[in-house]
N, CA, C and O atoms as a printed pandas DataFrame, in Angstrom:
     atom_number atom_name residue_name chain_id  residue_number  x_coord  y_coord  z_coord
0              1         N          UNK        A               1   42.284  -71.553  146.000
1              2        CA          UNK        A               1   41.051  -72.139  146.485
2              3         C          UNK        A               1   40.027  -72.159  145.352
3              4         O          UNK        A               1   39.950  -71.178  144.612
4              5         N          UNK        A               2   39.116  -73.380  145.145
5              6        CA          UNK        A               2   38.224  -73.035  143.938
6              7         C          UNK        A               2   37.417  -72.287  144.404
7              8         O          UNK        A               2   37.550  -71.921  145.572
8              9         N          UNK        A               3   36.040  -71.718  143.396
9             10        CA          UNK        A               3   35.263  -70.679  143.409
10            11         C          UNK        A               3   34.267  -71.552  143.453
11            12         O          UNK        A               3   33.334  -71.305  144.218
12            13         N          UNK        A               4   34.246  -72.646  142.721
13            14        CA          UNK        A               4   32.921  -73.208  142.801
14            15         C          UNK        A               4   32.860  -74.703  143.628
15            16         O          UNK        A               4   33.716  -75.403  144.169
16            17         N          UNK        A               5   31.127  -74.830  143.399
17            18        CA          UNK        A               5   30.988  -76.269  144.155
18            19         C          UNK        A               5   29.669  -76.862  143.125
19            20         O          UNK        A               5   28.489  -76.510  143.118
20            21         N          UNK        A               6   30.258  -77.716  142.429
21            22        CA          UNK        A               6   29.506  -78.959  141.693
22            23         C          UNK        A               6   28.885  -79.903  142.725
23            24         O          UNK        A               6   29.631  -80.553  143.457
24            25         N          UNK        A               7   27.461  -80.017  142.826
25            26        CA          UNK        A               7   27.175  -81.340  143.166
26            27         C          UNK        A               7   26.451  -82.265  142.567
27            28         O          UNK        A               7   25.381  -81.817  142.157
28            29         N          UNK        A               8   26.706  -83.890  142.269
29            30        CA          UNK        A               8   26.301  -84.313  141.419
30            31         C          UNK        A               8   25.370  -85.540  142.398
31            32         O          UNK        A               8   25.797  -86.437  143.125
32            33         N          UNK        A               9   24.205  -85.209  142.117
33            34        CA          UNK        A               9   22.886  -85.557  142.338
34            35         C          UNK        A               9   22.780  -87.275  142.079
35            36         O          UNK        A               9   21.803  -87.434  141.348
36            37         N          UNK        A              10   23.360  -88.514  142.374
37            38        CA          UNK        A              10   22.508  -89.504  141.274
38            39         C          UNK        A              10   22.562  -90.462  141.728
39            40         O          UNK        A              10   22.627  -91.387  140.919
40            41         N          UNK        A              11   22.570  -90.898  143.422
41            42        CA          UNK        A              11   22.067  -91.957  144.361
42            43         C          UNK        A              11   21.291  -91.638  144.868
43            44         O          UNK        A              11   20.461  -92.452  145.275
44            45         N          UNK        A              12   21.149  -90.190  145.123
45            46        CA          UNK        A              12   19.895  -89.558  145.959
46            47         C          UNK        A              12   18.813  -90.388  146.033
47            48         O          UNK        A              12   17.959  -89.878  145.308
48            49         N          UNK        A              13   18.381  -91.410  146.527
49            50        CA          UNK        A              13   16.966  -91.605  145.808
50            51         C          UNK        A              13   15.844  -91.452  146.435
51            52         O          UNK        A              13   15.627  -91.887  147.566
52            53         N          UNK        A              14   14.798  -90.621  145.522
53            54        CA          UNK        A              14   13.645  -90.169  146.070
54            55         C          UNK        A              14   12.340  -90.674  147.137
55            56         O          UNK        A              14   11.354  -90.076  147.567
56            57         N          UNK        A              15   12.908  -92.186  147.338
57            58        CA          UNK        A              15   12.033  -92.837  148.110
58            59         C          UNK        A              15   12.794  -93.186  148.865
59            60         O          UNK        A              15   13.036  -94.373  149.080
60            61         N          UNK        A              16   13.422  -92.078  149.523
61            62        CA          UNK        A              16   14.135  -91.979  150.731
62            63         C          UNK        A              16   14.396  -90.489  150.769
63            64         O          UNK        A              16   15.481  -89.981  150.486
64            65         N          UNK        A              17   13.257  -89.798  151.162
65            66        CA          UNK        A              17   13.621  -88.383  151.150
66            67         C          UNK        A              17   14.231  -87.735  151.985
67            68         O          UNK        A              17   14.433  -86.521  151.948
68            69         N          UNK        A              18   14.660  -88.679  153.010
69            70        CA          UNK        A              18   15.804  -88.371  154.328
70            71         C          UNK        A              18   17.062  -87.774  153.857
71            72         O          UNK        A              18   17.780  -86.953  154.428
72            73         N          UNK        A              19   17.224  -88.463  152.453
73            74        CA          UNK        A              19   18.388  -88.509  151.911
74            75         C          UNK        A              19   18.355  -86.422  151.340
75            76         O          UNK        A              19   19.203  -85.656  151.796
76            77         N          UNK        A              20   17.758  -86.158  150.809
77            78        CA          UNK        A              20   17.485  -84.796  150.358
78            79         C          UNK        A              20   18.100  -83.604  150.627
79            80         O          UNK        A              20   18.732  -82.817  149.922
80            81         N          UNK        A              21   17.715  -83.628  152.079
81            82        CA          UNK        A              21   18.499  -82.216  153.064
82            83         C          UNK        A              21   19.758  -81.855  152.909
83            84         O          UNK        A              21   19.951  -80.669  152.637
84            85         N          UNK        A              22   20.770  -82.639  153.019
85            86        CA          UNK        A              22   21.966  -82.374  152.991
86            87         C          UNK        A              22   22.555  -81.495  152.133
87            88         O          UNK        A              22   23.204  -80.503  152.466
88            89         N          UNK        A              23   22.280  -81.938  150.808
89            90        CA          UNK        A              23   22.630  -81.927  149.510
90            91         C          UNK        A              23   22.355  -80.432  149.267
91            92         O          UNK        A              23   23.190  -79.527  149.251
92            93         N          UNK        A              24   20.708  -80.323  149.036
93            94        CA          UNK        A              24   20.385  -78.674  148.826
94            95         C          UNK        A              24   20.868  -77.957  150.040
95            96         O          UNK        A              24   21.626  -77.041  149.720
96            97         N          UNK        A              25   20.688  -78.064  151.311
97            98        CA          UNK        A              25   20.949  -76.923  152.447
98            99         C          UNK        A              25   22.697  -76.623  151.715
99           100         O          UNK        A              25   23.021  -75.540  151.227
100          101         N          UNK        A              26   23.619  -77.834  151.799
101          102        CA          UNK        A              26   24.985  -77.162  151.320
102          103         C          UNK        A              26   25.247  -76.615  150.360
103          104         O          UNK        A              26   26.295  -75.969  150.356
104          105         N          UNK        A              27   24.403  -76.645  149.143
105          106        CA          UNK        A              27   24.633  -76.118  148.113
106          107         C          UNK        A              27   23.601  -74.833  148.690
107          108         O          UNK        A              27   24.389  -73.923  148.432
108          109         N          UNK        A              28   22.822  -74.371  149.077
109          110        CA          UNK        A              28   22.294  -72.895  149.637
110          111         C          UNK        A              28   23.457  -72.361  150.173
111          112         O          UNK        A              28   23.929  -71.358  149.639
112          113         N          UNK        A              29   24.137  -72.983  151.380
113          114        CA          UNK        A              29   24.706  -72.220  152.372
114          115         C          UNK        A              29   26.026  -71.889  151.629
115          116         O          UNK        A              29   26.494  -70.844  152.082
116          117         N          UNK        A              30   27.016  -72.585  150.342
117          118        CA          UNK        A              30   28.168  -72.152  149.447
118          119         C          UNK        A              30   27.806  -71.109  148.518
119          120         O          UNK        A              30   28.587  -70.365  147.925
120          121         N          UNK        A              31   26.279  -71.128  148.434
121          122        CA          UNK        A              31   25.876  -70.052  147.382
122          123         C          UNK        A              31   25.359  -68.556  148.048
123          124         O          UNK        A              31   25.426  -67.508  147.406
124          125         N          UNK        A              32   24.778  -68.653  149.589
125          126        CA          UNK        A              32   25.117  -67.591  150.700
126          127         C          UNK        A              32   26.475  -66.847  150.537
127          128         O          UNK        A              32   26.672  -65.676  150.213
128          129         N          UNK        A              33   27.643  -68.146  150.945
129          130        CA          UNK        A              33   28.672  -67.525  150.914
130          131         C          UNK        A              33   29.369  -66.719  149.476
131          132         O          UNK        A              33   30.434  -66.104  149.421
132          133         N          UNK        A              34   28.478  -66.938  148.497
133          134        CA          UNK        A              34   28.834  -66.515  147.181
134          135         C          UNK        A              34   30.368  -67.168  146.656
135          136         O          UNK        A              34   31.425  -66.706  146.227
136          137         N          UNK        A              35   29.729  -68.702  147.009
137          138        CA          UNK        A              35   30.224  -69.521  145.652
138          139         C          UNK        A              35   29.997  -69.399  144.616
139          140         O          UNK        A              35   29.566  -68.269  144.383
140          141         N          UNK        A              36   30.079  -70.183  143.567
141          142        CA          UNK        A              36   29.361  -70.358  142.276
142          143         C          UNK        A              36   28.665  -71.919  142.636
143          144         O          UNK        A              36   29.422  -72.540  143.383
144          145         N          UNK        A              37   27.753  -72.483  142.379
145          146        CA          UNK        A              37   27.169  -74.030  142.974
146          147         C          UNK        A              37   26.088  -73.935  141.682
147          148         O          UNK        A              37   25.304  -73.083  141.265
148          149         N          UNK        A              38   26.548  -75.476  141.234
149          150        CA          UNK        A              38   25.755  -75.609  140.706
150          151         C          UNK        A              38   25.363  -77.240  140.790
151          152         O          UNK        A              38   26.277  -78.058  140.693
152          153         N          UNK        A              39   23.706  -77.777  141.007
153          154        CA          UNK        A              39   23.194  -79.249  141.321
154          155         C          UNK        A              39   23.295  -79.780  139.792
155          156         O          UNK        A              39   23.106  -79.080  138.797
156          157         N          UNK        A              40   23.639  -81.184  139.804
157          158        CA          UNK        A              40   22.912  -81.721  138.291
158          159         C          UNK        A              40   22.983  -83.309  138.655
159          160         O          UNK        A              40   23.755  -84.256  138.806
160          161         N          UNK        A              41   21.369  -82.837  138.690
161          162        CA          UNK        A              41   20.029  -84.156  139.305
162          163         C          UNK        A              41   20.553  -85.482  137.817
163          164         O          UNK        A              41   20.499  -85.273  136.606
164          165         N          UNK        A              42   20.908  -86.462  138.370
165          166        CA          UNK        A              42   20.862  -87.385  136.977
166          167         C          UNK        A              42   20.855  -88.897  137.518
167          168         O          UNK        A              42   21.288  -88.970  138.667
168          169         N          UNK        A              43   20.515  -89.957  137.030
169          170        CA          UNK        A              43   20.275  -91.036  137.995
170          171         C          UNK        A              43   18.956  -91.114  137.951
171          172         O          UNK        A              43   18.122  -90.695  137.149
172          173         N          UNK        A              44   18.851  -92.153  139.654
173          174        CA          UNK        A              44   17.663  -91.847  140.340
174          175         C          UNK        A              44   17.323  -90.642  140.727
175          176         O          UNK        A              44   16.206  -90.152  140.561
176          177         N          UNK        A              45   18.244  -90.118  141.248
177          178        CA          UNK        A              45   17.966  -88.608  141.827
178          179         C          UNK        A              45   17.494  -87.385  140.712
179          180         O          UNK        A              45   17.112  -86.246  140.982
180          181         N          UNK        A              46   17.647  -87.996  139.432
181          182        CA          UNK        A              46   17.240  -87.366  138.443
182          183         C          UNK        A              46   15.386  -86.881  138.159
183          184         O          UNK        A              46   14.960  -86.149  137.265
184          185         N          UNK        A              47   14.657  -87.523  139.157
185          186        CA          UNK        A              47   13.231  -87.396  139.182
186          187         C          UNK        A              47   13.071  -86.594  139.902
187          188         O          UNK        A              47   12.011  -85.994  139.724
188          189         N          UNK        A              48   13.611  -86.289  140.633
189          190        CA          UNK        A              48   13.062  -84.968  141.237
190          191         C          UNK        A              48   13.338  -83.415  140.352
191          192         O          UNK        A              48   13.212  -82.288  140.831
192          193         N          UNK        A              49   13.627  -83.669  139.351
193          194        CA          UNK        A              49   13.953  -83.143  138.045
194          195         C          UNK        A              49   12.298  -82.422  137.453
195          196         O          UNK        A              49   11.979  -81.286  137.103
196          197         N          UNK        A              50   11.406  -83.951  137.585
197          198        CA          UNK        A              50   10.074  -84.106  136.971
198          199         C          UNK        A              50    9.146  -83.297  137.826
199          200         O          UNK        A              50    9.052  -83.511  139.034
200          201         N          UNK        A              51    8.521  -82.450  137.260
201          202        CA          UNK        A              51    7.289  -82.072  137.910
202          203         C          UNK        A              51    6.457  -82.842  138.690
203          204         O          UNK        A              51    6.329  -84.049  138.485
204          205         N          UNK        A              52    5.757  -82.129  139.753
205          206        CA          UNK        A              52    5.199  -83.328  140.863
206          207         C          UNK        A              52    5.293  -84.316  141.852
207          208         O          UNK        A              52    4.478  -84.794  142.641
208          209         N          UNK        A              53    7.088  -84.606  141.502
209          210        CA          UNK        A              53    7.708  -85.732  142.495
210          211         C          UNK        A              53    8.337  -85.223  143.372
211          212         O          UNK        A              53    8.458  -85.983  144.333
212          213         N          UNK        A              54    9.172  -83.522  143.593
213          214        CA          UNK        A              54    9.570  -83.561  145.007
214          215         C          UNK        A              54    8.839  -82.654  146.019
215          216         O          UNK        A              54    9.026  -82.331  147.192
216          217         N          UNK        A              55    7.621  -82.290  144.741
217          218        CA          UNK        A              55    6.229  -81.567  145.185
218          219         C          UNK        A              55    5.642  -82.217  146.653
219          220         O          UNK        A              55    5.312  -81.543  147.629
220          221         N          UNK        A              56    5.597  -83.811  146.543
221          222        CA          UNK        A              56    4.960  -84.687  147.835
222          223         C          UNK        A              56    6.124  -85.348  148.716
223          224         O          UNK        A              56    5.901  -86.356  149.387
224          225         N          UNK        A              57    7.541  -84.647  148.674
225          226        CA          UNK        A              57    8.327  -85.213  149.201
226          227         C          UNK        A              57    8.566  -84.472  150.730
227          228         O          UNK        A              57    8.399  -83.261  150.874
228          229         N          UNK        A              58    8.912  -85.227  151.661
229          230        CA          UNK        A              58    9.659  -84.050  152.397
230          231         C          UNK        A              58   10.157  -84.559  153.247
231          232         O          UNK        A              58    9.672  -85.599  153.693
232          233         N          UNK        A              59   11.509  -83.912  153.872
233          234        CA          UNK        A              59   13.043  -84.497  154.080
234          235         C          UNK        A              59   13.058  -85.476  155.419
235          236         O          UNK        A              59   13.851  -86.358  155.748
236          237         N          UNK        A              60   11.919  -84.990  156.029
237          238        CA          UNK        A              60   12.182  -85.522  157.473
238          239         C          UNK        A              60   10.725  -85.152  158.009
239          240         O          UNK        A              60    9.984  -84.287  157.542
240          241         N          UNK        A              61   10.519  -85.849  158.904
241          242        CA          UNK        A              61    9.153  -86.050  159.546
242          243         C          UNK        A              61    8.790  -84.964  160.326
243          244         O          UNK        A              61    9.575  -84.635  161.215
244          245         N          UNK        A              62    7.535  -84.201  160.145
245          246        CA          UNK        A              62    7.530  -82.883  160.789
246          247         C          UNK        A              62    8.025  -81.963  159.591
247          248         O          UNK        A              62    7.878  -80.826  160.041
248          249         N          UNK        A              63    8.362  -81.892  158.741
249          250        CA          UNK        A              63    8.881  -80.610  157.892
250          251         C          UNK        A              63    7.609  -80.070  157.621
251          252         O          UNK        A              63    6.502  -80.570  157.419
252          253         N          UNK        A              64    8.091  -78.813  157.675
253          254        CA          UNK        A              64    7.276  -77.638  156.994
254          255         C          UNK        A              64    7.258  -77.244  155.591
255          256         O          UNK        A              64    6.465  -76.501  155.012
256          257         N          UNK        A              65    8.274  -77.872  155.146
257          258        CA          UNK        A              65    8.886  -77.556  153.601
258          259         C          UNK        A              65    9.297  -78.770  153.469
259          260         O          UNK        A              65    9.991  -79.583  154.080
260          261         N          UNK        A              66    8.217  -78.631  151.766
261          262        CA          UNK        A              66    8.193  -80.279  151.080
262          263         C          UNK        A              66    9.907  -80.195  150.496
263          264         O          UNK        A              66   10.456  -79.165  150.886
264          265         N          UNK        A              67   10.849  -81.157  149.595
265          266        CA          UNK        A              67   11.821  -80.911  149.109
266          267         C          UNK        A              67   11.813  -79.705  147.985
267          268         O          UNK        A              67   12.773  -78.941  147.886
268          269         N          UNK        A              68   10.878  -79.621  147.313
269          270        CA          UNK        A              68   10.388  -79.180  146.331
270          271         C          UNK        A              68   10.895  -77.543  146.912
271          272         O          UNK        A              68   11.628  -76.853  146.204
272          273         N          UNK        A              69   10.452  -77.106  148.128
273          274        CA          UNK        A              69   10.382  -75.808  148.820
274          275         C          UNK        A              69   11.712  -75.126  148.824
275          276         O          UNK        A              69   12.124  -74.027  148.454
276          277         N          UNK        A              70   12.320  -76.378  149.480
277          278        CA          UNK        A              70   13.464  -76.325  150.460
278          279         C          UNK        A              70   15.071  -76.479  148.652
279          280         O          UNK        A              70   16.281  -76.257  148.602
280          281         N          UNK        A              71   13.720  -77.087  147.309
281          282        CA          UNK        A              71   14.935  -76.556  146.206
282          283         C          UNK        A              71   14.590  -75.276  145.698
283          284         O          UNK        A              71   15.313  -75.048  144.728
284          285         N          UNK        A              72   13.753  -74.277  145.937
285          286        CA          UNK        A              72   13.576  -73.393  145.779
286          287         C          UNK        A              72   14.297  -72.372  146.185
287          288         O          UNK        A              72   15.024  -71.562  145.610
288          289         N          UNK        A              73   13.875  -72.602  147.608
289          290        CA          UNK        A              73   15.016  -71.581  148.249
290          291         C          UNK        A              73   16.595  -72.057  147.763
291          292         O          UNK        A              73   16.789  -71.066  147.058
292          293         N          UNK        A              74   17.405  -72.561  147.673
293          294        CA          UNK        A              74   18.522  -72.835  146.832
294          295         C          UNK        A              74   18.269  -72.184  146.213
295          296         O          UNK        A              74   18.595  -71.069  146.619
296          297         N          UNK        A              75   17.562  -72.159  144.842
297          298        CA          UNK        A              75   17.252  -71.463  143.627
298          299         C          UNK        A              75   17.261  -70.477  144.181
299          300         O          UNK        A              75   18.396  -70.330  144.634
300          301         N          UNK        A              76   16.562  -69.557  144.467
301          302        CA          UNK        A              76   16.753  -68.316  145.056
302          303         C          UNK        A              76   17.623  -67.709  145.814
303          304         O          UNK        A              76   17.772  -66.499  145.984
304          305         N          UNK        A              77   18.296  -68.749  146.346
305          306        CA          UNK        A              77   20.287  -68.228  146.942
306          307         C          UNK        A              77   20.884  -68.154  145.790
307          308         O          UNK        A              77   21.905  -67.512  146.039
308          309         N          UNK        A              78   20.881  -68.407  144.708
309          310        CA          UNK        A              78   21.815  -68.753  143.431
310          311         C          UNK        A              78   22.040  -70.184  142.691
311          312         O          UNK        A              78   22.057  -70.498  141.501
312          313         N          UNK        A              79   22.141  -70.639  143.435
313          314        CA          UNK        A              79   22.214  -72.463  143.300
314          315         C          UNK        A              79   21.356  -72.768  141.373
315          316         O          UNK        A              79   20.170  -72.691  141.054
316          317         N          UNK        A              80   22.356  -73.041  140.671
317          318        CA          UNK        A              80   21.961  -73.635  139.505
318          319         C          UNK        A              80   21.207  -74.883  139.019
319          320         O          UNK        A              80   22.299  -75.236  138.574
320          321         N          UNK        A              81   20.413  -75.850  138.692
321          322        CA          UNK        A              81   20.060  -76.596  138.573
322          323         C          UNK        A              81   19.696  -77.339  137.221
323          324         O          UNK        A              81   18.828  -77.094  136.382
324          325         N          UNK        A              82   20.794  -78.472  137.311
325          326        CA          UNK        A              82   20.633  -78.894  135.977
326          327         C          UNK        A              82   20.487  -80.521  135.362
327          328         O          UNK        A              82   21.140  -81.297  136.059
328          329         N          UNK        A              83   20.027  -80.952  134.622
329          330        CA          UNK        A              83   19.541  -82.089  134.978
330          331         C          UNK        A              83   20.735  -82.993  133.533
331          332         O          UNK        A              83   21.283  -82.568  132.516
332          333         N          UNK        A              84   20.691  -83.862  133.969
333          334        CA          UNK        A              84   21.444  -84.905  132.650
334          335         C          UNK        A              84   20.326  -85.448  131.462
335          336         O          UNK        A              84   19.259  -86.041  131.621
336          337         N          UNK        A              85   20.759  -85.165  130.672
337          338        CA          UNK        A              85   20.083  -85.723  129.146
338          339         C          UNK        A              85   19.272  -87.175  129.687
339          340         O          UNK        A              85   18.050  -87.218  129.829
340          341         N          UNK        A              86   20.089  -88.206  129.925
341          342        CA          UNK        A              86   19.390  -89.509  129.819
342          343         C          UNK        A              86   18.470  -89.561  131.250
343          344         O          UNK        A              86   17.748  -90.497  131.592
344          345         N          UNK        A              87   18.683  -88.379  131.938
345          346        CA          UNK        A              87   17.528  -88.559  132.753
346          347         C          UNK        A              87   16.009  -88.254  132.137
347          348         O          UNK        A              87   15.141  -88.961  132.648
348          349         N          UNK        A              88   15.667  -87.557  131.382
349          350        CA          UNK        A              88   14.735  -87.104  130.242
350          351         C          UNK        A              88   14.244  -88.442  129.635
351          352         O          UNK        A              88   13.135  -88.279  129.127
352          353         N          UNK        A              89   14.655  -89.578  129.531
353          354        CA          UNK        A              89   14.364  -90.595  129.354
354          355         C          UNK        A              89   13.619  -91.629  130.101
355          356         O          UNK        A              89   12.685  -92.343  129.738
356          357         N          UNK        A              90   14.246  -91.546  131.226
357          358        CA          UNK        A              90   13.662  -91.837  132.346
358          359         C          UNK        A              90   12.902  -91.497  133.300
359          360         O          UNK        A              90   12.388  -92.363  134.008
360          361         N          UNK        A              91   12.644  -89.945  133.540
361          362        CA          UNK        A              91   11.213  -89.250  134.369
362          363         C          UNK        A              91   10.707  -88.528  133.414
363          364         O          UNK        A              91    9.817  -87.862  133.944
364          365         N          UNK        A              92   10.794  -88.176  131.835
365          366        CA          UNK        A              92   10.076  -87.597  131.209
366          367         C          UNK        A              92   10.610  -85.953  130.826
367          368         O          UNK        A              92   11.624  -85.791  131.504
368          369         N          UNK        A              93   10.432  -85.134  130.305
369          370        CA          UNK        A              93   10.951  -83.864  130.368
370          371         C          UNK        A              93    9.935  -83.065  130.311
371          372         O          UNK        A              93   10.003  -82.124  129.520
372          373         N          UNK        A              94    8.762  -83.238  131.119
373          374        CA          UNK        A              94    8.050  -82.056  132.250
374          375         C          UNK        A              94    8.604  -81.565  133.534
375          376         O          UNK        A              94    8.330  -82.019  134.644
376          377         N          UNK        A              95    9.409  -80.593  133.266
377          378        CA          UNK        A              95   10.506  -80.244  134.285
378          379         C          UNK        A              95   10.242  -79.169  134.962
379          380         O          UNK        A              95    9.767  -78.218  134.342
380          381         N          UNK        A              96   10.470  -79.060  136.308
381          382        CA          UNK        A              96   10.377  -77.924  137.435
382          383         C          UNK        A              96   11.087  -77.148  136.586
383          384         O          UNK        A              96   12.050  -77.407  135.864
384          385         N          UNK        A              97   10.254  -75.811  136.847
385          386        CA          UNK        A              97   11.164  -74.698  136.496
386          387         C          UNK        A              97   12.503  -74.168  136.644
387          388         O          UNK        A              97   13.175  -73.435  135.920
388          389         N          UNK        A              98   12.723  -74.715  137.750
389          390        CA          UNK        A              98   13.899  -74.171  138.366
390          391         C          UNK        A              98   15.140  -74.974  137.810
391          392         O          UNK        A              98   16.240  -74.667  138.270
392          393         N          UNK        A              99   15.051  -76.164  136.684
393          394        CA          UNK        A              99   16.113  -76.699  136.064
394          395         C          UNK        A              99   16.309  -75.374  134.793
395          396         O          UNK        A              99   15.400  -74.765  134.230
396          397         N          UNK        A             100   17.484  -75.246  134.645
397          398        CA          UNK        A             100   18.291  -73.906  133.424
398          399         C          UNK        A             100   18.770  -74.592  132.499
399          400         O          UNK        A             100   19.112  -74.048  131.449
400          401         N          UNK        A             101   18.932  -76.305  132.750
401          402        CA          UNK        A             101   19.931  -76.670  131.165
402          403         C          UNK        A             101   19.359  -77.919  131.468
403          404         O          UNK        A             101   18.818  -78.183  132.542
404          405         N          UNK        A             102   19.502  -78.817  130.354
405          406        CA          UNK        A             102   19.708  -80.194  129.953
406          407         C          UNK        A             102   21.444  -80.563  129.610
407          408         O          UNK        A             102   21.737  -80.242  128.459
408          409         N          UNK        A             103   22.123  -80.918  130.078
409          410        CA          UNK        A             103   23.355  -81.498  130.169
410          411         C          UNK        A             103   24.063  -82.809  129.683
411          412         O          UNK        A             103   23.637  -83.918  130.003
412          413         N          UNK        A             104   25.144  -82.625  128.907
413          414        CA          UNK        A             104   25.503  -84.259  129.032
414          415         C          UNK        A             104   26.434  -84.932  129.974
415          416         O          UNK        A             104   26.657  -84.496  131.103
416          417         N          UNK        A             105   27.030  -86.121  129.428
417          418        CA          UNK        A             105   28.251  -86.632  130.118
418          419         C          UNK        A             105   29.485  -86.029  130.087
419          420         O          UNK        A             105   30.342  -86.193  130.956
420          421         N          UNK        A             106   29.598  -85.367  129.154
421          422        CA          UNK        A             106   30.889  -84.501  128.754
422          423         C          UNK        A             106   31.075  -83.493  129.496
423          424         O          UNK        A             106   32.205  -83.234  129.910
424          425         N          UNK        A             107   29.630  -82.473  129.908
425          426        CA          UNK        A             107   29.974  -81.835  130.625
426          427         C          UNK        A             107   30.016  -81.826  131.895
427          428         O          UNK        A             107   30.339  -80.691  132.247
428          429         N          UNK        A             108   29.799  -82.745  133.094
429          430        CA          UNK        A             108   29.736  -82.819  133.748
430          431         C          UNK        A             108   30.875  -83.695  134.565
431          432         O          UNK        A             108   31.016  -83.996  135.750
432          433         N          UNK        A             109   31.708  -83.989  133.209
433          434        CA          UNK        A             109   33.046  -84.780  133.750
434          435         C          UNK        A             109   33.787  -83.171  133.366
435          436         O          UNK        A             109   34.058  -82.426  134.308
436          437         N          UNK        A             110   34.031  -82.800  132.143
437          438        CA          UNK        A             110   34.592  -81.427  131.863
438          439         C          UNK        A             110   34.714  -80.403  133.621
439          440         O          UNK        A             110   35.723  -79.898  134.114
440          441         N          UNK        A             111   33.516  -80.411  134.078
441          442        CA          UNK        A             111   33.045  -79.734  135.201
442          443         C          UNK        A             111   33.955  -80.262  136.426
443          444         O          UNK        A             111   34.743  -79.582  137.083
444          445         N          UNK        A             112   33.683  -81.536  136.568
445          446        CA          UNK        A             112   34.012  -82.226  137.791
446          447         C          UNK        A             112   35.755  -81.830  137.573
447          448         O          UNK        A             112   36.260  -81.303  138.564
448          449         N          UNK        A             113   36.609  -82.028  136.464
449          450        CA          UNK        A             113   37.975  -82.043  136.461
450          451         C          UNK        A             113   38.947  -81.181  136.324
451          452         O          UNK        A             113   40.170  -81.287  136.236
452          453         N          UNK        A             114   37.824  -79.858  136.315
453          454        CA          UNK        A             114   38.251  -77.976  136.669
454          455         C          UNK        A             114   38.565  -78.393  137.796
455          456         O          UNK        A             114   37.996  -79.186  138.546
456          457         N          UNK        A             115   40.073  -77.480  137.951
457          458        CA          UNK        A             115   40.593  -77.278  139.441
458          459         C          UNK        A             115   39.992  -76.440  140.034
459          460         O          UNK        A             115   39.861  -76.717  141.226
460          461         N          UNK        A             116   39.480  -75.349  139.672
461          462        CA          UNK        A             116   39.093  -73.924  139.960
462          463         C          UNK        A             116   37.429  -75.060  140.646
463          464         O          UNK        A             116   36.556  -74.439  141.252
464          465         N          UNK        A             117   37.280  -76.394  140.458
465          466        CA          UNK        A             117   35.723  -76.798  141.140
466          467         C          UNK        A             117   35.935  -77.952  142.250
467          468         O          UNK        A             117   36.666  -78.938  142.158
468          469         N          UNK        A             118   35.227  -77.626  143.164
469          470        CA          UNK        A             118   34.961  -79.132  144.214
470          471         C          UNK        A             118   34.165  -79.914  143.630
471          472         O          UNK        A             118   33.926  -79.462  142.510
472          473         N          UNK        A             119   33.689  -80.761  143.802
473          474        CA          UNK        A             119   33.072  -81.780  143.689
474          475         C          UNK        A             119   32.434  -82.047  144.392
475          476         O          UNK        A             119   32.903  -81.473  145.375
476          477         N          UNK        A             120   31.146  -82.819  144.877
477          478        CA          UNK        A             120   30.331  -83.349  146.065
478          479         C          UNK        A             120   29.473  -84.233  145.714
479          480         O          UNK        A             120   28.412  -83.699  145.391
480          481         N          UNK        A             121   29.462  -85.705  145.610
481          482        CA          UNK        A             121   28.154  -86.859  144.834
482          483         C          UNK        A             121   27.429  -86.930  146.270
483          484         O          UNK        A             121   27.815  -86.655  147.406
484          485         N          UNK        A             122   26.175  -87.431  145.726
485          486        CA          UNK        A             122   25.234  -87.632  146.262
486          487         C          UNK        A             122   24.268  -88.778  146.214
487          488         O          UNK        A             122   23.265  -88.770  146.928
């Protein structure tokens, strides 16, 4: 069975923050179970990468917790967060804290084609 769970972030798109929930709650609840999980935001979905943008987001009507909150707590289950190089191009690299690496293409195919990893796009 693998240990970990990759999810790769990069239809998500932020002006549809409906789209949001899924993504982080499963990567919290594999990292509860003490997976290894790690997100890497790249794409569109790569702006929520940027400071300020998933600050005013939030998943569903009535939330109490903007996206921004709700990637925190992830972060604080374990959940890694890492963003792709050419997204830095495209929202800038004023980045939430809670991103740990800048990444390329190499590694994130390298990643995806470990047996020991699932996979999950978004």
């Amino acid at each position: 069975m693998a240990d970990k769970l990759l999810i790769i972030m990069v239809n998500t798109d932020p002006k549809n923050p409906s789209e949001m929930g899924a993504p982080f709650f499963q990567a919290t609840v594999a990292a509860a179970m003490e997976f290894e999980v790690e997100i890497i935001l790249t794409g569109r979905a790569g702006e929520l990468a940027a400071k300020g943008v998933a600050e005013k987001l939030y998943p569903y009507k009535g939330s109490e917790k903007t996206v921004y909150q709700i990637m925190q707590d992830a972060h604080s289950a374990g959940v890694v967060f890492k963003v792709c190089t050419p997204t830095l191009d495209l929202w800038g690299d004023e980045l939430i804290p809670e991103i740990e690496e800048t990444v390329g293409g190499a590694y994130v195919i390298s990643e995806a084609m470990d047996d020991a990893t699932v996979t999950f796009t978004y």
